[in-house]
C-alpha positions as CSV (number, residue, x, y, z in Angstrom):
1,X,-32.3,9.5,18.2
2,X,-30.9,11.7,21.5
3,X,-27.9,13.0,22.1
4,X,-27.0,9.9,24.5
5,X,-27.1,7.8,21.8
6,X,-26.4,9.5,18.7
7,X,-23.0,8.3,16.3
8,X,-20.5,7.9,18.3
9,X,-21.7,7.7,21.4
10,X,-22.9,4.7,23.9
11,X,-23.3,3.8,27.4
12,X,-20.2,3.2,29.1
13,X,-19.3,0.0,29.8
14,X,-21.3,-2.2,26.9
15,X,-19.9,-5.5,27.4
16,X,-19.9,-6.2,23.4
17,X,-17.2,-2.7,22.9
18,X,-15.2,-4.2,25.5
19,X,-15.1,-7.3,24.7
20,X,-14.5,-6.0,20.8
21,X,-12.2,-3.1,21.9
22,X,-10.3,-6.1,24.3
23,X,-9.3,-8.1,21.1
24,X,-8.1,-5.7,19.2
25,X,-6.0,-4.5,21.8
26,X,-4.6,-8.0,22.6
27,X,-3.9,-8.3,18.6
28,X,-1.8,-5.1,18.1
29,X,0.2,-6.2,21.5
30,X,0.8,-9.3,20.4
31,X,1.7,-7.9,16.5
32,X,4.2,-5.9,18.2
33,X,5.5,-7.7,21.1
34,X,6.2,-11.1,18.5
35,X,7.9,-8.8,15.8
36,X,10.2,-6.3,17.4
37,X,12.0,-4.9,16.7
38,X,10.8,-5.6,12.9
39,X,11.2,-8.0,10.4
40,X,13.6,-6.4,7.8
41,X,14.4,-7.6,4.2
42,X,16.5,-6.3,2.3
43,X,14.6,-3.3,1.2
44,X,14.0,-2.8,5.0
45,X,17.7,-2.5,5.8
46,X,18.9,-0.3,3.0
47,X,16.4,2.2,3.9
48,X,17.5,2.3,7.9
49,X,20.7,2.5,6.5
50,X,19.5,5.5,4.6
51,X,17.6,6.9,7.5
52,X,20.5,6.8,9.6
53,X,23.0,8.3,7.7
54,X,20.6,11.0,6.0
55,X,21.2,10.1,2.5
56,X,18.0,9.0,1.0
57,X,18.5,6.6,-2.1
58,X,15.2,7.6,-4.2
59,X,14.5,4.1,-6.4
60,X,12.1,4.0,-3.4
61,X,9.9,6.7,-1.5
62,X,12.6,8.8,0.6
63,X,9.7,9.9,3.2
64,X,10.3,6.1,4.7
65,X,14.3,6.2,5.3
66,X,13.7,9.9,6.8
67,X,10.7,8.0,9.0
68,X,13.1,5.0,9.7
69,X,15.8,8.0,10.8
70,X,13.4,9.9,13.2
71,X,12.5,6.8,15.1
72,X,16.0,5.1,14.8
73,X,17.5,8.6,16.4
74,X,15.1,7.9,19.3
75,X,15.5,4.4,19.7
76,X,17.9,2.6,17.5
77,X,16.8,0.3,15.4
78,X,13.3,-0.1,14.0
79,X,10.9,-0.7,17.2
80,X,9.4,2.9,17.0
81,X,8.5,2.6,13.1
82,X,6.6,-0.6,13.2
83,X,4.4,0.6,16.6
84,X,3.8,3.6,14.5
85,X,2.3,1.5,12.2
86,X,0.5,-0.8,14.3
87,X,-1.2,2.2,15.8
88,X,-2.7,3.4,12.4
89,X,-3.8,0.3,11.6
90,X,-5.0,-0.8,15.1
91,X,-5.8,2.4,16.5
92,X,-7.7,2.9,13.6
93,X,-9.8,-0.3,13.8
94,X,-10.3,0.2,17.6
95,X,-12.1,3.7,16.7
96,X,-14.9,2.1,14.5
97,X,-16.3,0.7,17.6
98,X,-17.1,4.3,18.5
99,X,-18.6,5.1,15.1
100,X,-22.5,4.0,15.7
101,X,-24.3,3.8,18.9
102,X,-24.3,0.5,19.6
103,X,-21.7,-2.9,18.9
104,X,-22.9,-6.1,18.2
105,X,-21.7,-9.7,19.2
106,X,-21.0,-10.4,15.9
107,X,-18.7,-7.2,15.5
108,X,-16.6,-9.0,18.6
109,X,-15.9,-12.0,16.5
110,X,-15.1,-10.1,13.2
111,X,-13.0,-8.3,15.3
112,X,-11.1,-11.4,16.8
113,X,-10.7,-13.5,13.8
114,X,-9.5,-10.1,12.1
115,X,-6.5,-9.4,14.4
116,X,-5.5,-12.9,14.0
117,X,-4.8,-13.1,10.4
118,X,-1.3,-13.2,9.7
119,X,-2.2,-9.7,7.4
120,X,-2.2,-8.3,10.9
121,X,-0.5,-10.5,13.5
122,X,2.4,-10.6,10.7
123,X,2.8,-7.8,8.0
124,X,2.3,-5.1,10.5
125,X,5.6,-5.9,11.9
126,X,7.2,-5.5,8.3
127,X,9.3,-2.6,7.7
128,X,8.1,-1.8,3.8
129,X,6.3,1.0,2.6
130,X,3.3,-1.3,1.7
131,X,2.6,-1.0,5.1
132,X,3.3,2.3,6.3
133,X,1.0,3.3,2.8
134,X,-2.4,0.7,4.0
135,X,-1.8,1.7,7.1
136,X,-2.0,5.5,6.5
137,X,-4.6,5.3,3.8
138,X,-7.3,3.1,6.1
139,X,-6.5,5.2,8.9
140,X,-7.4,8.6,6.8
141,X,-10.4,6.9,5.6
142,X,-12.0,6.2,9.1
143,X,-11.1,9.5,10.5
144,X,-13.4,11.1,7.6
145,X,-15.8,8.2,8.8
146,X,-15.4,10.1,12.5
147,X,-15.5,12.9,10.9
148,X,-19.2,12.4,9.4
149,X,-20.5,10.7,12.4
150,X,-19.6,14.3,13.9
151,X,-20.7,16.5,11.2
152,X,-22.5,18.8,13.6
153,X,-19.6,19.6,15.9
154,X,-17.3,22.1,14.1
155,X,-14.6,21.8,16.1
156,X,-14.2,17.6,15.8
157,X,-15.4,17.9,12.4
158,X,-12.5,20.3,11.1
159,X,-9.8,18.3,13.5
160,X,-10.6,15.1,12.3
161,X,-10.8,16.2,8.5
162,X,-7.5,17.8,8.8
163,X,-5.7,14.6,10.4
164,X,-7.5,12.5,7.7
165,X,-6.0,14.8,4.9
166,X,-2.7,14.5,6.8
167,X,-2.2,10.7,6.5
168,X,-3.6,10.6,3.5
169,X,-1.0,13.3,2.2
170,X,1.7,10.5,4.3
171,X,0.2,7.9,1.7
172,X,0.9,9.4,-1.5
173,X,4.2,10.1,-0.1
174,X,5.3,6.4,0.7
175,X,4.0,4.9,-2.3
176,X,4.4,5.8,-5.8
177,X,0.7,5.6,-7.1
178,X,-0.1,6.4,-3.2
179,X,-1.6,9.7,-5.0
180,X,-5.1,7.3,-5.6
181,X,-5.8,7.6,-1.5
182,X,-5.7,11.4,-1.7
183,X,-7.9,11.7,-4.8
184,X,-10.5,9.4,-3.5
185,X,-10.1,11.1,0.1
186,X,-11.4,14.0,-1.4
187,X,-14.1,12.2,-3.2
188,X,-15.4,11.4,-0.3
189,X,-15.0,14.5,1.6
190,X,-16.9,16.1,-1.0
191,X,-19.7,12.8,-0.8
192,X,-19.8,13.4,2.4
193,X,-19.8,17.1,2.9
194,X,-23.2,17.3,-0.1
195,X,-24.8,13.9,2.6
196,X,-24.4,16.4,5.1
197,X,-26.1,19.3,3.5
198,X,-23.6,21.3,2.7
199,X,-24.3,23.4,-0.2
200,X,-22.1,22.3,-3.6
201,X,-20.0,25.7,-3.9
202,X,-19.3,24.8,0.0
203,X,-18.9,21.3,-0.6
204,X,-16.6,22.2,-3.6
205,X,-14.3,25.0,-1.5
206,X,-13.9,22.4,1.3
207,X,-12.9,19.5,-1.4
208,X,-10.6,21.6,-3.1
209,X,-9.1,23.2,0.1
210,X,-8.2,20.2,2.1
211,X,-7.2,18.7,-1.7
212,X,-4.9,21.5,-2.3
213,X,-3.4,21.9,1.1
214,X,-2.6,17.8,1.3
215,X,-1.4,18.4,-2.0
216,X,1.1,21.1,-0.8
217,X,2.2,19.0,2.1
218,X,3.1,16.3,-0.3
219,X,4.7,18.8,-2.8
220,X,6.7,20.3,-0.1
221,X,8.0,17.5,1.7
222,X,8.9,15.3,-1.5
223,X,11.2,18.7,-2.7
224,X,12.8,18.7,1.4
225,X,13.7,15.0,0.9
226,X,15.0,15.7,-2.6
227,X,18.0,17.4,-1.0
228,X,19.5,14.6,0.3
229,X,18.5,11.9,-2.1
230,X,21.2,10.4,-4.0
231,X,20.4,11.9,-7.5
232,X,19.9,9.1,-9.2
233,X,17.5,7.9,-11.6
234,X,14.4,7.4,-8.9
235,X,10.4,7.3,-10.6
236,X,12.0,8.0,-14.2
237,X,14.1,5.1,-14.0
238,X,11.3,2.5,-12.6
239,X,9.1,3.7,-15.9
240,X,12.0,3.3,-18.1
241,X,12.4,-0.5,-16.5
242,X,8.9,-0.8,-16.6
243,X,8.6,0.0,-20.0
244,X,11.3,-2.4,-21.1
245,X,9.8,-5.7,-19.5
246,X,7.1,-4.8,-21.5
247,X,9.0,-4.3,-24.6
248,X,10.4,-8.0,-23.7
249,X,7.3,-9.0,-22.7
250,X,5.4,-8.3,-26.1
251,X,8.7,-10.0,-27.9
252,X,8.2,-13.2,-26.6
253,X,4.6,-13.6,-26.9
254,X,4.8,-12.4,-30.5
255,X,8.1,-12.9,-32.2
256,X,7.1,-11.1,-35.2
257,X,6.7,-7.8,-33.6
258,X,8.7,-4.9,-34.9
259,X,11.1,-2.6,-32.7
260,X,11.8,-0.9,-35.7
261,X,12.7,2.5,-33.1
262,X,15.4,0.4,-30.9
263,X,16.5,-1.1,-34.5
264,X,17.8,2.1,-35.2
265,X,18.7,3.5,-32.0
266,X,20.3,1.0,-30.4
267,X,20.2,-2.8,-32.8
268,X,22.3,-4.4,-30.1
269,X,19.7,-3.9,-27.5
270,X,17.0,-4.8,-30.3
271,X,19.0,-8.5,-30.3
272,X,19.7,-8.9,-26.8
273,X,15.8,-8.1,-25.9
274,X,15.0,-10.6,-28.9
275,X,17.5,-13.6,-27.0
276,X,18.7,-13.0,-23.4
277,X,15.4,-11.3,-22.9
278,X,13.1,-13.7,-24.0
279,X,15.2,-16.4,-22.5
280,X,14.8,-14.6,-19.0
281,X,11.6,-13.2,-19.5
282,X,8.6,-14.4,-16.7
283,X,5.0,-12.3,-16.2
284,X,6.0,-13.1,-12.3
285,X,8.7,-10.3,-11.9
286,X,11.1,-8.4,-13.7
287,X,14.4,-9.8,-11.0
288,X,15.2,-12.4,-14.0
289,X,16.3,-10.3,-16.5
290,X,19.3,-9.4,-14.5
291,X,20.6,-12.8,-15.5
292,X,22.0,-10.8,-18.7
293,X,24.7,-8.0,-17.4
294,X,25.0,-7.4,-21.2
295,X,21.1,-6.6,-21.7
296,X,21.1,-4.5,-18.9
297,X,24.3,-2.6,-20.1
298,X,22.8,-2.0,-23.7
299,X,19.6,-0.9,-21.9
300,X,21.2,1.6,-20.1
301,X,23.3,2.9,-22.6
302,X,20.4,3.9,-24.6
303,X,18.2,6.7,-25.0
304,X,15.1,7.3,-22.7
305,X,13.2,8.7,-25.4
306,X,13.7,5.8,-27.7
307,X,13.2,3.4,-25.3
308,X,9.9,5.4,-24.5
309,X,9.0,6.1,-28.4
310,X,9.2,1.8,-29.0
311,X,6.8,1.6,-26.2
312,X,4.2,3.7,-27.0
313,X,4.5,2.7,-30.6
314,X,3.5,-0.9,-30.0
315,X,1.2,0.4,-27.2
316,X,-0.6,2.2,-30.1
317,X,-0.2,0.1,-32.7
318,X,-0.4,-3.2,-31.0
319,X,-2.9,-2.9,-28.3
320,X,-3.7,-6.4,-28.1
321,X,0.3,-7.4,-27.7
322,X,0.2,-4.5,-24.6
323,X,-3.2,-5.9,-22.9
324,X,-1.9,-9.5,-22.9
325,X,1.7,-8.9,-21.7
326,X,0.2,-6.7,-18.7
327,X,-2.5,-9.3,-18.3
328,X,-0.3,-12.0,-17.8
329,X,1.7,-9.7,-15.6
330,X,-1.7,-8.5,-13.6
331,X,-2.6,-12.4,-13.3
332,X,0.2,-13.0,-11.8
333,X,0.1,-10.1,-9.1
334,X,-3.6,-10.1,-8.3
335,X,-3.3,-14.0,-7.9
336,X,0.0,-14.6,-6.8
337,X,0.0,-18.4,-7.6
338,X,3.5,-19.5,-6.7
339,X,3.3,-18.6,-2.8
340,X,7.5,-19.0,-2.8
341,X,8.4,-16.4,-5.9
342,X,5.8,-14.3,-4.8
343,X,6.7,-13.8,-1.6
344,X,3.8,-14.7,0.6
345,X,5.3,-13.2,3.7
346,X,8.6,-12.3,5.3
347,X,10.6,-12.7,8.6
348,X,14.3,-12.6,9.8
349,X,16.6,-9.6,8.8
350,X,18.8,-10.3,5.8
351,X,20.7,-7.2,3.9
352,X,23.6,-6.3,2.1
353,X,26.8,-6.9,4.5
354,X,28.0,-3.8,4.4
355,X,25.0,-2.3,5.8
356,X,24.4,-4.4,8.3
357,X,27.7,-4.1,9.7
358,X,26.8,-0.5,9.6
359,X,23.8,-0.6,11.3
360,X,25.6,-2.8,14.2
361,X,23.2,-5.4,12.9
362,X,22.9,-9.3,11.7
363,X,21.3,-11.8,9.8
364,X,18.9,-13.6,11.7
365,X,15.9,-15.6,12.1
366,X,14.8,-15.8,15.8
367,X,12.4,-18.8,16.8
368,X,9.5,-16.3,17.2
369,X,10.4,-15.2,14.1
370,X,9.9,-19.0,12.7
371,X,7.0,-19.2,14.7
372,X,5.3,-16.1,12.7
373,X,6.3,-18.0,9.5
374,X,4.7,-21.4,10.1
375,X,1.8,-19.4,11.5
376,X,1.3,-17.2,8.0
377,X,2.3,-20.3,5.9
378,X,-0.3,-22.4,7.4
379,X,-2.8,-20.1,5.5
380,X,-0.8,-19.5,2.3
381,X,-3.0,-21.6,-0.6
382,X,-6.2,-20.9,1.3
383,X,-8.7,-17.9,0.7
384,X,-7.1,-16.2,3.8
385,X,-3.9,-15.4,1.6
386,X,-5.9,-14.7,-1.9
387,X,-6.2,-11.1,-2.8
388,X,-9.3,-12.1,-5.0
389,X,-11.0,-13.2,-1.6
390,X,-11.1,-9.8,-0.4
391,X,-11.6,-8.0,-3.8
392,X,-15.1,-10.3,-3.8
393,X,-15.6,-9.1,0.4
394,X,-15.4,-5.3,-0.6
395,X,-17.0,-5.5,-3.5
396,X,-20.4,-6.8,-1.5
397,X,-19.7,-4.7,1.3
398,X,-19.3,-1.9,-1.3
399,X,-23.0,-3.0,-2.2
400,X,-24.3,-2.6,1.2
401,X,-22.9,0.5,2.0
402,X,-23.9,2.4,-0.9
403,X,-27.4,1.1,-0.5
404,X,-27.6,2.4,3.3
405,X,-25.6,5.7,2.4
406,X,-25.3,6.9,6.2
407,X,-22.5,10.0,6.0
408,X,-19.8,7.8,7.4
409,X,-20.8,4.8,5.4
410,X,-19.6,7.0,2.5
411,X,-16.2,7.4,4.2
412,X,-15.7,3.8,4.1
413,X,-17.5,3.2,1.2
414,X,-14.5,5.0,-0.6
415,X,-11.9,3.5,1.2
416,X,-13.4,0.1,-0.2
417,X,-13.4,2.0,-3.7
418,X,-10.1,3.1,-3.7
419,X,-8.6,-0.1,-2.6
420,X,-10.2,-1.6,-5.7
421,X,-8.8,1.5,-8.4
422,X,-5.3,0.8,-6.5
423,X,-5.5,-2.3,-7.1
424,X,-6.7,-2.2,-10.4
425,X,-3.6,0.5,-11.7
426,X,-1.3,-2.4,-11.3
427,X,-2.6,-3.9,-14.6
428,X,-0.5,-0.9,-16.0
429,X,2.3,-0.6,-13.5
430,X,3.1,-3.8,-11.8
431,X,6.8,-5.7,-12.6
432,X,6.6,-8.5,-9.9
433,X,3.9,-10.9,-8.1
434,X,5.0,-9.6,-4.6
435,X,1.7,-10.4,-2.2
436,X,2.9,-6.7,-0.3
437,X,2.2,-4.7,-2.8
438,X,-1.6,-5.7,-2.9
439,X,-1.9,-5.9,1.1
440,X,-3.7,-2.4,1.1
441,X,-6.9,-4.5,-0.6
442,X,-7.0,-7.2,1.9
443,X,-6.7,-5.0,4.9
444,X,-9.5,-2.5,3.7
445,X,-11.8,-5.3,3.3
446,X,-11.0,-6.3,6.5
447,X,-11.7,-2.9,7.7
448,X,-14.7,-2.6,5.8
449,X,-16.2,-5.8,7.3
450,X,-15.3,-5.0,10.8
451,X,-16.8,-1.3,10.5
452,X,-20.1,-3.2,8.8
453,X,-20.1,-5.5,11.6
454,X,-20.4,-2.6,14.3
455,X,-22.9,-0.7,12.3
């Protein structure tokens, strides 16, 4: 192959990258220009509200509220944040076409009917973390794809490695497992560095370098946004709730169980678990046990460690009670079968009064904003909106790509890889069916397949 047509490079003006490069450029303005200046819930809101008065409130990542506060000092409101995001996800995309030499016709319609999904013409103008985390995460991935398409120029090599690292560092800090992109990042780096000839103590060093430096970024910033977070309970408080639906969870499906440690600790939280938490309890999200003020008062009134103790005791001793209570719970995420609890998709802004008076903002729901809605609901019950669809499309695509092994295919090869693994640590972790909080899977399949369809 010669230089004029080696990765990355093709003749100018090949009607196929145009005409592939065109839609995905008409997508992303169209994303934007329909849902700006964002689509805010009420996670959205509190978090502007955050951003804008520099007090970060840590249940959830602070790095978006300080995002949300850089772009809202430039142009109030919430415009900036979601074209940021749009141009990870989209800018990304655009810069597969430049990956191999040449584009097919059939990447031009992968492309097109990729940019219409309403995981694209929709979610991208969501202001949740779910997005800014995909979006950062696929975006990493296909630089290292660059990055081994390039190998032999130092200069774009080491640039585009650094940026990947970079957003991949941005990843684990707006989601709180976020930390799987950075691990498989390096994977690959290191896949991709020993494809490349590198030697393993070289391929090791670089690994371990960029690794360790992301790693510092992330350390770094999380202890800057720390200072103005509000103090409260933050990670350790969402594994203590965690821990408790389970402890309901495993109560309900087998009445018999012992919670001999919360017997003794705490008996009144022991009998409100067995009644008002049973009564509330659903595998679709945790939101119903607030039903019972005086559950949630006995839960907090008792001790982390023996609300941490019962868990891992049944956990040890009851495996099979633990497997089915996540696996109901894992069912429910992965599948999402009730389209209205789980929260299919989102438009409008809605938000505590208070903050919205604050933010000089109100409740709405604009017609374009209906529009988006009828658009994405059209789809809901249909493979488009089925997470299980896309695990099945990376999963082959995974196939192909580790059976061709080109140095970039690696790079995306892991990205499919680690959308799987994230996925997959929900079976421990996940409280409620959302459809968001899977969205990285669908999109990197969709990536996947687009960057199969150029190559």
């Amino acid at each position: 192959m010669n230089s004029a047509t080696g990765p990355g490079r093709r003749p100018r003006g090949q009607a196929s990258t145009i005409a592939a490069g065109a839609a995905i450029v008409l997508g992303s303005t169209v994303s934007v220009a329909l849902n700006w200046p964002g689509q805010l819930s009420y996670d959205s809101v509190a978090q502007l509200h955050d951003g804008r008065t520099g007090h970060y409130n840590d249940w959830h990542p602070p790095v978006m509220a300080w995002m949300l506060g850089l772009a809202d000092a430039v142009h109030p409101g919430t415009g900036l944040f979601i074209l940021f995001d749009s141009i990870l996800l989209f800018g990304g995309m655009l810069s597969i076409l430049w990956i191999a030499p040449r584009v097919s016709w059939a990447a031009v319609a992968v492309a097109a009917i990729t940019v219409a999904l309403p995981q694209f013409v929709l979610y991208q103008g969501i202001v949740w973390k779910d997005i800014l985390f995909a979006d950062a995460a696929i975006a990493g991935f296909v630089l290292l794809a660059h990055a081994a398409s390039r190998w032999a120029s130092a200069r774009q090599r080491w640039a585009l490695i650094v940026a990947a690292f970079f957003l991949f560092a941005l990843a684990t800090l707006a989601r709180q497992n976020g930390a799987i992109a950075l691990a498989f990042g390096a994977i690959a780096l290191f896949v991709i560095a020993r494809k490349n000839h590198v030697g393993w103590r070289g391929a090791v060093v670089c690994t371990i370098g960029m690794g360790t430096a992301a790693a510092l970024v992330v350390l770094a910033a999380s202890l800057a946004l720390a200072q103005r977070a509000s103090g409260g309970s933050g990670p350790l408080g969402q594994i203590r709730l965690l821990q408790l639906y389970d402890l309901i969870g495993e109560a309900k499906a087998d009445p018999r169980l012992r919670l001999d440690v919360l017997s003794r600790a705490n008996p009144d939280l022991e009998r409100l678990i067995r009644s008002d938490g049973v009564r509330l309890y659903t595998p679709a999200r945790n939101d119903t046990l607030y039903g019972s003020t005086e559950l949630l008062n006995e839960f907090a009134s008792t001790s982390p460690g023996a609300i941490a103790s019962q868990w891992w005791g049944v956990l040890v001793h009851h495996p099979l009670d633990y497997l089915g209570v996540r696996a109901r719970v894992f069912a429910w995420t992965f599948l999402t079968p009730d389209p209205a609890g789980c929260e299919d998709w989102y438009v409008g802004v809605t938000g505590f009064p208070r903050y919205l008076h604050e933010l000089g903002l109100e409740r709405r729901i604009r017609p374009q904003d209906r529009a988006l809605g009828n658009y994405a609901n059209f789809f809901v019950g249909t493979p488009i909106f089925s997470h299980a669809t896309y695990a099945v499309l990376a999963s082959a695509l995974l196939f192909v790509l580790l059976r061709r092994r080109r140095p970039a295919d690696l790079a995306i090869a892991s990205l499919l890889v680690c959308a799987l693994v994230f996925t997959a640590s929900f079976f421990a972790i996940s409280i409620a069916c959302d459809y968001r909080y899977l969205l990285f899977l669908d999109l990197a399949a969709l990536a996947g397949c687009l960057y199969c369809g150029v190559t």
